[in-house]
C-alpha positions in Angstrom: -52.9 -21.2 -22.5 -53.6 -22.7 -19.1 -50.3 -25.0 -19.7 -48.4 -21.9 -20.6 -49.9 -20.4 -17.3 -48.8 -22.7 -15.3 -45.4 -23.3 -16.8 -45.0 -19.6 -15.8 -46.3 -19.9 -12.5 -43.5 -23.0 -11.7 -41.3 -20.9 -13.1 -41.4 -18.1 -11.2 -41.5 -19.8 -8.1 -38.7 -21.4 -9.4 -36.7 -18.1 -9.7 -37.8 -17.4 -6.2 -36.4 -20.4 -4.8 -32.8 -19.5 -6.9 -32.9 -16.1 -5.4 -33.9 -17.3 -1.8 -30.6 -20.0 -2.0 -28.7 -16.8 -3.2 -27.3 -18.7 -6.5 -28.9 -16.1 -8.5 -26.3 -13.7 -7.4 -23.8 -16.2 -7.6 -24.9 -16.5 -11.2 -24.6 -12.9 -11.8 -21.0 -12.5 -10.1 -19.9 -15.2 -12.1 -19.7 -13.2 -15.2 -17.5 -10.5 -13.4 -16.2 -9.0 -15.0 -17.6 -8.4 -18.2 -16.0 -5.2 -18.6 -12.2 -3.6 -17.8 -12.5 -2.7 -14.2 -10.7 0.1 -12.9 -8.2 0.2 -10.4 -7.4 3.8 -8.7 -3.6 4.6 -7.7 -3.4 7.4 -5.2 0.0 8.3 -6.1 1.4 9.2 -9.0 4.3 7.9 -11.3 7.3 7.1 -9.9 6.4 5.9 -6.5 6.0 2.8 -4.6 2.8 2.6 -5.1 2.9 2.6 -8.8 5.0 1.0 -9.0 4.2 -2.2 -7.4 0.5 -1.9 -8.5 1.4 -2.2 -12.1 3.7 -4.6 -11.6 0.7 -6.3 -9.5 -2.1 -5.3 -12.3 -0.6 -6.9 -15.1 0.2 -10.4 -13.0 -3.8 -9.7 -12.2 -4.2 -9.8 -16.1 -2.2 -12.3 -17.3 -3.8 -15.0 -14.9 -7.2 -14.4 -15.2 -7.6 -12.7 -18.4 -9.2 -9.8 -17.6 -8.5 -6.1 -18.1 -7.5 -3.9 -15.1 -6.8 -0.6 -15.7 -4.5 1.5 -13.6 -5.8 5.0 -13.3 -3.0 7.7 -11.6 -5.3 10.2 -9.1 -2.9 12.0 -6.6 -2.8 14.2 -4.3 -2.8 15.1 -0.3 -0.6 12.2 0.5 -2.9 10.1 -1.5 -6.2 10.8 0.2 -7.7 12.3 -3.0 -7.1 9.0 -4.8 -8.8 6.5 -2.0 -11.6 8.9 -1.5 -12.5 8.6 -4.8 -12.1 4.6 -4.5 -13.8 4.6 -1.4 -16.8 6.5 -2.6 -16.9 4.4 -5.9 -19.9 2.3 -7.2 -19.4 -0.5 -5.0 -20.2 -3.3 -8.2 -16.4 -4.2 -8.4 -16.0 -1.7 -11.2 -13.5 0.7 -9.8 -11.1 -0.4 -7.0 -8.5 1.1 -5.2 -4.5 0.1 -4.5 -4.1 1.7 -1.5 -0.5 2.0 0.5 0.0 1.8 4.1 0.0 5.8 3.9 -3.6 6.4 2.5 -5.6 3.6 3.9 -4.3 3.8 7.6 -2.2 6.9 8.5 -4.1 9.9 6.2 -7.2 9.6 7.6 -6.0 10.2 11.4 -4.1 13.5 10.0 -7.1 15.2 8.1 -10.3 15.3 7.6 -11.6 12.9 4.8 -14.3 11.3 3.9 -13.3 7.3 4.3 -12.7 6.0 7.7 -11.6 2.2 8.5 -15.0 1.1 7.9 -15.5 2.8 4.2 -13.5 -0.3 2.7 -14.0 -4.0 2.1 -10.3 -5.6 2.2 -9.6 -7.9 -0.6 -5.9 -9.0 0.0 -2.4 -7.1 0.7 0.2 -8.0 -1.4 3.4 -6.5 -0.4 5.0 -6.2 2.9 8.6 -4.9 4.0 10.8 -3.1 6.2 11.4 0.6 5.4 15.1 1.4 5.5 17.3 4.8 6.2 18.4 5.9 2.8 20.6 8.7 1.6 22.7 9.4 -1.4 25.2 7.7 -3.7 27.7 10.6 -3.3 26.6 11.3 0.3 28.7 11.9 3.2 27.2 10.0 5.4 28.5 6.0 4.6 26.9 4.9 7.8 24.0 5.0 10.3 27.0 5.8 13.0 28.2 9.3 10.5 24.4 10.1 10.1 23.9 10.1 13.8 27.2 11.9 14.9 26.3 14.7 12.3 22.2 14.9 13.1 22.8 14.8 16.8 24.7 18.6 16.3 23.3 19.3 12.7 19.9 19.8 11.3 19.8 17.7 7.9 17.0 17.5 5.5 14.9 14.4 4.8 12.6 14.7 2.0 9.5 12.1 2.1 5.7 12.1 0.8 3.3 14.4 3.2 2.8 14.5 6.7 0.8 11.5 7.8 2.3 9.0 5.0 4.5 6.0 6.9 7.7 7.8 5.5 6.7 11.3 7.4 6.0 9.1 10.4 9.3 7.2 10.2 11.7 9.9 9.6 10.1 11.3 12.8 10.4 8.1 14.9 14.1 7.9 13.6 14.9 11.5 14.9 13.2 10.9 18.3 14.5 7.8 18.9 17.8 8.8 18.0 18.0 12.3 19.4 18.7 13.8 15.7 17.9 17.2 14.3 15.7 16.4 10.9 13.9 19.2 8.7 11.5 17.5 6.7 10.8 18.7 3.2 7.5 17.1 2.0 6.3 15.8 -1.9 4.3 14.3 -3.7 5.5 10.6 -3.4 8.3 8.7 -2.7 9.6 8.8 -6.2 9.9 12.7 -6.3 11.9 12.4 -2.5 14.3 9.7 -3.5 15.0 11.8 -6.9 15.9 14.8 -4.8 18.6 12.7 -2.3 19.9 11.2 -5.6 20.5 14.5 -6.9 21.8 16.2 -3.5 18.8 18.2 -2.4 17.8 16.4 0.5 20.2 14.7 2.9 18.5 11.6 3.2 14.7 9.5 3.0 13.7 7.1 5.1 11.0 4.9 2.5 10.7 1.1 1.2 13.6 -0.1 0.4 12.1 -0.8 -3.2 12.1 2.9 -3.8 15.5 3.2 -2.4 16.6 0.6 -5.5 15.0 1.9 -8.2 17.1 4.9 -7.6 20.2 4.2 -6.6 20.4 5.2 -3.5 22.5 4.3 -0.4 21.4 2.2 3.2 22.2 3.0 6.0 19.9 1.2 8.5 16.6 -1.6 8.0 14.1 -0.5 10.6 13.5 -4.1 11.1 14.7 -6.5 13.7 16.8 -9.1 11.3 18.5 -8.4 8.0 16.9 -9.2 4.9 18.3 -11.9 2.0 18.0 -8.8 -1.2 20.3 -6.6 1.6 22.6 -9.0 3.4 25.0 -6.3 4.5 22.4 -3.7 5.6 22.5 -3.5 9.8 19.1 -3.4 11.2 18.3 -0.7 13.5 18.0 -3.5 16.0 21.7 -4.7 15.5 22.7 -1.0 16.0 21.0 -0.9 19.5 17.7 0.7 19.4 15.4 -1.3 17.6 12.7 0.1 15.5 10.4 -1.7 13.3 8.1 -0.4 10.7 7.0 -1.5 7.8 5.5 -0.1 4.0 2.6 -2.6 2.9 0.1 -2.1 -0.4 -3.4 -3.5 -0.8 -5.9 -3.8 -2.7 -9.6 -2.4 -2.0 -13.0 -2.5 -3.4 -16.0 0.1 -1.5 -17.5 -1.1 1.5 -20.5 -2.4 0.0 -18.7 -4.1 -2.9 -20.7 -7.9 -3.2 -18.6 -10.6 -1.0 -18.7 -12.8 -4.1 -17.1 -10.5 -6.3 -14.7 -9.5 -3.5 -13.9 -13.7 -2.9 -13.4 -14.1 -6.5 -10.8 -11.0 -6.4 -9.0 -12.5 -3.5 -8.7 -15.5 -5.0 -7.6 -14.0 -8.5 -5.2 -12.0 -5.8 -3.6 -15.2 -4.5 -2.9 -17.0 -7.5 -1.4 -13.5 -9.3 1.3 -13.0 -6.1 2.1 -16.7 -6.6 2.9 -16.9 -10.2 7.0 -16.4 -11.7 6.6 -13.5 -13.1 5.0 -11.1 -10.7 7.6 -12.7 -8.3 10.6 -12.1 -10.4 9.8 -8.8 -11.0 8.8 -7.6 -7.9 12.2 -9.3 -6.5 13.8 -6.9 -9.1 12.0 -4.0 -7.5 12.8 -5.2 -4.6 9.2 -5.6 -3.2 8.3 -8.3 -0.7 5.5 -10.5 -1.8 3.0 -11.2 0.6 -0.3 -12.5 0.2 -3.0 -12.3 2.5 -6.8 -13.5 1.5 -9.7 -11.0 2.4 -10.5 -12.4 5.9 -6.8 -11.7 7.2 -6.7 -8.8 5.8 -9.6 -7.3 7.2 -8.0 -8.1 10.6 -4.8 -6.7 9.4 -5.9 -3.7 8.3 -8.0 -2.6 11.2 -4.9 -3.5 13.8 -2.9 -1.2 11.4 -5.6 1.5 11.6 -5.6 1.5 15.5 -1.4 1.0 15.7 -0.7 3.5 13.5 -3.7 6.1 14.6 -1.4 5.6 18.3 2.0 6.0 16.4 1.2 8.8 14.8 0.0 10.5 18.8 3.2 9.6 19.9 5.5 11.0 16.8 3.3 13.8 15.0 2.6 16.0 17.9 6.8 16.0 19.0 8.0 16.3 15.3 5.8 19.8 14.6 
């Protein structure tokens, strides 16, 4: 008895010591995850936000071997979606694919219950240019028709809610340009570029991603060079008044989420943007891969959330 005593008592302080080093946690995050983890969309089918995040799931699945489950939960320009994400269990159990929209450009137009702060960054994987876009059997064949019509004409441009990057753009187009735009809000990007397919709307101005999947017709990059998937779209820079915004998605665990789950993430993130076929079909999609580990992104998303909070002051308030 007193050996088995003892042999406890070494023990425990053993355990002590592994906690106090913090390799017990370690230990413990390195059987995440040992069930599927969830991973929230705040938009719904057919946008660019699904559909990059699937496309981004399954690479996420295929190199590490892990389930991750895409769960669809729109609504309000996507702020119903990251709320729920934000507010999630923060054990690495239920994340959140945010866009540019949600995580940095909602929260300045509403109240909602996520700020900056509410999210621990784990990496952004897609960056690009969002590009003037109207329809295959449109009358408009360039920027230069759309501009001589607009400046006299009111025209329709469809695009997710007020607050999302494509409200904000269409309304830095029309200000910078001097054009007459009436902007008919849905759901998602998907729903917008359906309706200039199909003649409703006069134009969108979205990723260009969205733009492909549907067929639809460029007009202008808001970028300041041309890109290699579009070699024969002018930028709005070559057309003389440069504008440059871009559509980016990331991906998100809750504030408190453990940094050791979040590192392995990132790193699970970096080697899933990096393999062939993620890249080939987000090419296809015409998405541009771009990895950033959680560090960078951290400082990346809070310089978005303080640019766009100031973009949206100097385009919102003119466009109502």
């Amino acid at each position: 008895m007193k050996y088995k005593k003892g042999a406890n008592f070494f023990l425990s302080m053993a355990c002590l010591g592994v906690m106090g080093l913090g390799v017990l946690p370690s230990a413990m995050a390195a059987d995440y995850p040992s069930r599927p983890v969830e991973v929230i969309i705040p938009f719904g089918p057919g946008s660019g936000t699904n559909t990059s995040a699937r496309i981004f799931l399954n690479a996420m699945q295929r190199v590490s071997g892990k389930e991750f489950v895409p769960i669809n939960v729109q609504g309000a320009g996507g702020t119903v979606g990251a709320a729920r994400g934000a507010d999630a269990e923060p054990d690495g159990y239920q994340l959140t694919y945010n866009s540019i929209g949600s995580a940095t450009f909602q929260p300045h137009m509403r109240k909602v219950p996520y700020g900056r702060d509410s999210w621990k960054p784990i990496c952004l994987v897609t960056h690009g240019p969002m590009a003037v876009m109207t329809g295959p059997d449109s009358k408009f064949k360039t920027f230069e028709d759309l501009v001589e019509h607009a400046s006299k004409n009111e025209v329709v441009v469809s695009g997710p809610p007020p607050g999302s990057l494509p409200h904000v753009a269409q309304a830095a187009v029309a200000l910078e340009y001097g054009l007459k735009f009436r902007f008919l809000p849905t759901e998602g990007g998907g729903p917008a570029a359906k309706l200039v397919a199909g003649g409703q709307a006069d134009l969108t101005v979205d990723n260009i991603g969205n733009g492909t999947i549907h067929g639809l017709r460029f007009l202008a990059l808001l970028d300041d060079k041309r890109t290699n998937e579009l070699p024969d779209v002018r930028t709005s820079a070559e057309i003389g008044r440069p504008l440059s915004l871009a559509v980016w998605y990331g991906f998100y665990a809750p504030a408190d989420a453990p940094d050791d789950v979040v590192s392995w993430l990132s790193e699970t993130c970096k080697e899933a943007t990096s393999e062939k076929t993620f890249l080939e079909q987000m090419k296809k999609s015409r998405y541009y891969v771009r990895y950033m580990g959680a560090e960078d992104f951290k400082a990346f998303h809070d310089n978005e959330w303080t640019k766009n909070g100031e973009l949206l002051k100097a385009t919102i308030a003119k466009d109502k």
